[in-house]
C-alpha positions as CSV (number, residue, x, y, z in Angstrom):
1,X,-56.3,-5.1,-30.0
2,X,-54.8,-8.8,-30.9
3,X,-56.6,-10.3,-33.7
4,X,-58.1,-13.7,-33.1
5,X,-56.6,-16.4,-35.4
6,X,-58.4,-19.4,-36.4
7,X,-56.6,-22.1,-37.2
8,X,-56.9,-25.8,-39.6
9,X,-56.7,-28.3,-37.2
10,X,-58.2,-30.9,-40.0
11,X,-54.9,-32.3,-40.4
12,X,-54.8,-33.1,-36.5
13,X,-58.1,-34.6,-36.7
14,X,-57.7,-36.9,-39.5
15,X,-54.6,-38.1,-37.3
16,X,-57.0,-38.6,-34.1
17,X,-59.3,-40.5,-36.2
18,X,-56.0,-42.7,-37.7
19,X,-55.2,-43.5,-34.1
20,X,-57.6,-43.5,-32.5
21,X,-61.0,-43.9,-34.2
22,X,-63.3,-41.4,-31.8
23,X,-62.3,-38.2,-30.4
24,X,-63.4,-39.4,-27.0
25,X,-61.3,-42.2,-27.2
26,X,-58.7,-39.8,-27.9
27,X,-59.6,-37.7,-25.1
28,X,-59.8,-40.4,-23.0
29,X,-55.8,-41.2,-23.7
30,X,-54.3,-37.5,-23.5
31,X,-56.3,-37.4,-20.8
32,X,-58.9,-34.2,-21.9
33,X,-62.6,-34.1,-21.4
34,X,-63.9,-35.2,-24.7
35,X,-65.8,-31.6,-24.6
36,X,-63.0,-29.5,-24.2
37,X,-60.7,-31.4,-27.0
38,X,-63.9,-30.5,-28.7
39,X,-63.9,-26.8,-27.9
40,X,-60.1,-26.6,-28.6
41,X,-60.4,-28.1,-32.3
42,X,-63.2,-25.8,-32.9
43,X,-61.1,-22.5,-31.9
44,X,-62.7,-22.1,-28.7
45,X,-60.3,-22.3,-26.6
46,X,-56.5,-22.6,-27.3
47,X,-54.4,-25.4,-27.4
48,X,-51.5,-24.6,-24.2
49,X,-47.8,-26.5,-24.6
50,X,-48.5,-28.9,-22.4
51,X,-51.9,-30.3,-24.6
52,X,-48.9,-29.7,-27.5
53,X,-46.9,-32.2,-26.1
54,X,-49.1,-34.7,-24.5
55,X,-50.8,-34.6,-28.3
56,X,-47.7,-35.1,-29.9
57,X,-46.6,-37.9,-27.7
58,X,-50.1,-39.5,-28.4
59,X,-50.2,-39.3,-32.1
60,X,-46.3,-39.8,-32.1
61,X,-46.2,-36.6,-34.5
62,X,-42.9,-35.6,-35.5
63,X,-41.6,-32.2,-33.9
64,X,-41.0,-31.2,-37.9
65,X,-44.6,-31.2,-38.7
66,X,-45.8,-29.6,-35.7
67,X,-46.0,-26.4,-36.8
68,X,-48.3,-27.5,-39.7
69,X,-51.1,-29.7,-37.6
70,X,-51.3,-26.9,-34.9
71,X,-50.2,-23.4,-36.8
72,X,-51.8,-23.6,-39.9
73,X,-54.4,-21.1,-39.9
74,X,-58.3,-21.2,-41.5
75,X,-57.3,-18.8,-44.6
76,X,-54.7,-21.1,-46.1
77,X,-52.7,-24.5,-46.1
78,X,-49.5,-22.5,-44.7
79,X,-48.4,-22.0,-41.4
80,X,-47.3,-19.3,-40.0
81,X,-43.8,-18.0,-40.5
């Protein structure tokens, strides 16, 4: 059985807030329903490539640190390897 990995997305969040202030403003610009960008950053449900990408397009994130705002997991600052 696959083990369920939580991860950090407080780094994403602080960048939401940055840009955009509210996460339904956010929402409103990737476009998402407010309450499933909410379920996603609470490890509900999973972030697919395509949320990757319109995310990173939003928050103009560099592809270098994507693997830290969406990989890094609840137990520790590192992402995975």
């Amino acid at each position: 059985m696959k083990e369920k990995v939580t991860f950090n997305f407080s780094r994403l969040e602080g960048l939401i807030k940055q840009h955009y202030d509210t996460q339904e403003k956010f929402a409103e610009a990737i476009p998402m329903a407010r309450s499933t960008l909410n379920q996603k950053l609470n490890n509900h449900i999973v972030f697919d490539s395509n949320d990757i990408y319109h995310i990173i397009k939003a928050l103009d994130i560099k592809m270098e640190d994507v693997g830290d705002i969406f990989f890094s997991t609840e137990n520790s600052e590192n992402r995975i390897e």
